[in-house]
C-alpha angles and dihedrals in degrees: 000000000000078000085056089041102051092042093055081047094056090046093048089045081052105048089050098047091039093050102126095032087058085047100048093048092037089232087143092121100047092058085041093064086035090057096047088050096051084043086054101049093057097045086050084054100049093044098057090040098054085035081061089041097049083044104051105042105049073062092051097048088047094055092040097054095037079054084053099040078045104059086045103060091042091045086052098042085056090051090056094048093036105234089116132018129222097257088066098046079057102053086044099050082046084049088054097041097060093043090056084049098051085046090058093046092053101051081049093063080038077066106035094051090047088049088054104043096084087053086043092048092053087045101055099056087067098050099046085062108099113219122216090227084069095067116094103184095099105153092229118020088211098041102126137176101260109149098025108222108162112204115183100187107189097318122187123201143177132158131258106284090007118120094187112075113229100201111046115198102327113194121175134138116210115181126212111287093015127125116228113193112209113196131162138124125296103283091026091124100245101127084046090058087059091048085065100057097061086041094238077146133021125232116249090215140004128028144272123209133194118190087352094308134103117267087229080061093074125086097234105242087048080058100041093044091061096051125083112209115193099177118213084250115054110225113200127195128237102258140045132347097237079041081060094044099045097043084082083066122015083191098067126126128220088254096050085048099060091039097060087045094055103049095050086063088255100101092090093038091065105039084058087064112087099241093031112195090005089059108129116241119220118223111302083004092289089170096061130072111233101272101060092049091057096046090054092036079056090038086054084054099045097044080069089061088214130193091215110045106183107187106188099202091307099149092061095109094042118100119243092261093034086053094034086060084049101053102044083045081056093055096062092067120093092238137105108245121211110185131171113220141174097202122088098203085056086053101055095061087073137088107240126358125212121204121207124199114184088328114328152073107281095173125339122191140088129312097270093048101053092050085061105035104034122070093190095042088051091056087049093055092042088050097055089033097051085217142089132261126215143197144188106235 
């Protein structure tokens, strides 16, 4: 019944999050239909179960009570013959009747435990999961990110009960203040490369540096305190909108908020709401169009003023001169800056560009290199430009 229960719970999750999206495809009937099964499911459960339950306890209290009715006619049919008296037919009905109690309570954390193990299953899967942030076994307790040099050297990676690696001998070198441009096609692999800074995973093989260390040398919120982590899809907090920005960094002044909101192309945006930074966000920021989710979601990273910024395709919903303003704010931080995009013209603002194809390098160098050296980056060019490329052999 708790199976029955946690699966309604995930459609319904599901039907609320996924309202517009169910509107927009006029799938209301469909999870319609899903809902009523799932709400089936559970009332068949917890029919038979109570069924079982009404059944089997009118039986219980009946044995219960003739075992009773029963010591006490024999109790009474040995006090009249005096082999008993009535003080120890007493003590023996109060002796039955506890242990009937402490049977009942025991069938009851019998229950209790069945009606908890789906919960304690799912739970369990969590906390079974070991967090780096655990490990205490960091080389140097004060070494920080402070330069902001990012060396991948031959790193492996696949994720937890996956046989097939994602990432396949990545080599790069980014120095500090420099803009690395990451393309390649959906499942490349290229949003599981940024897990890895951070160390949200670990590599199975190979190393990652940062400023010349391992990355294993750093305690993990040093390391996680000079990265500035911007996610494909922009999360919002309940609250307020200088509560989203300044939760990158509790510490920020007034004056640091509306920098970095300014600097991600929001600052005006918010002025124009009624109660500006004070405005209220919905739930995962309902209340805001995609944008705007994504320039706060970048405010919230550069209010860090981090020495590592990672943009995982965050400027997607941003118009060519609105992303054009961002870029060239950001470059006024003191931070390398690794970004995934899918536009080529994003691409070529940066320094060097490095192409994946299933997991691995497939050509890493500027614009102009890779035009000449890189058949696939050359189609991908050709499909955004809508023109050819040619080359001298």
């Amino acid at each position: 019944m708790q199976d029955r229960v946690d699966r309604l719970n995930r459609v319904m999750q599901e039907n609320l999050a996924g309202m517009r999206i169910i509107k927009a495809f006029w799938r209301r009937d469909y999870e319609r239909i899903r809902f009523e099964r799932a709400n089936e499911d559970l009332s068949r459960a917890t029919r038979t179960a109570f069924q079982f339950i009404e059944a089997s306890s009118p039986v219980l209290f009946f044995v219960m009570n003739m075992s009773l009715a029963a010591i006490l006619w024999f109790g009474s049919q040995q006090i009249g013959s005096g082999q008993t008296n009535v003080g120890q037919v007493v003590s023996v009905v109060n002796y039955a009747l506890r242990v009937s109690m402490s049977m009942s309570m025991f069938s009851f954390i019998i229950t209790s435990f069945s009606r908890t193990k789906a919960s304690a299953d799912r739970i369990g899967e969590i906390m079974r999961i070991r967090d780096v942030s655990e490990e205490t076994g960091a080389a140097d307790p004060n070494l920080a990110v402070t330069k902001g040099k990012v060396e991948f050297r031959h790193v492996t990676f696949s994720f937890p009960d996956k046989d097939e690696p994602v990432l396949k001998d990545i080599s790069f070198t980014v120095n500090p203040g420099e803009k690395l441009a990451i393309i390649g096609a959906t499942g490349a692999g290229k949003t599981s490369l940024f897990l890895l800074l951070p160390r949200l995973f670990d590599v199975q093989s190979g190393e990652i540096l940062i400023d010349d260390s391992p990355i294993t040398a750093y305690p993990v919120k040093n390391l996680r305190d000079g990265i500035g982590f911007i996610p494909q899809t922009p999360f919002l907090f309940s609250g307020t909108i200088r509560e989203n920005i300044a939760w990158g960094n509790t510490g920020a002044a007034e004056e640091e908020i509306i920098r970095a909101a300014e600097d991600a192309q929001i600052h005006a945006a918010i002025c124009n709401f009624p109660d500006r930074y004070d405005t209220r966000v919905g739930q995962k920021g309902v209340n805001l169009s995609g944008g705007q989710k994504q320039r706060i979601s970048i405010a919230r990273a550069l209010v860090r003023k981090p020495k590592i910024l990672l943009m995982d395709d965050s400027t997607s919903a941003l118009d060519a001169e609105t992303e054009s303003r961002l870029l060239e704010a950001i470059r006024r931080y003191r931070c390398t800056t690794i970004l995934i995009t899918q536009k080529i013209s994003t691409a070529r603002m940066a320094d060097k560009i490095c192409l994946i194809d299933d997991g691995r390098i497939a050509a890493l160098g500027t614009h102009e290199e890779l035009l000449e050296a890189s058949p696939l980056y050359r189609k991908i060019a050709e499909s955004q430009s809508g023109k050819e490329w040619h080359y001298a052999r």
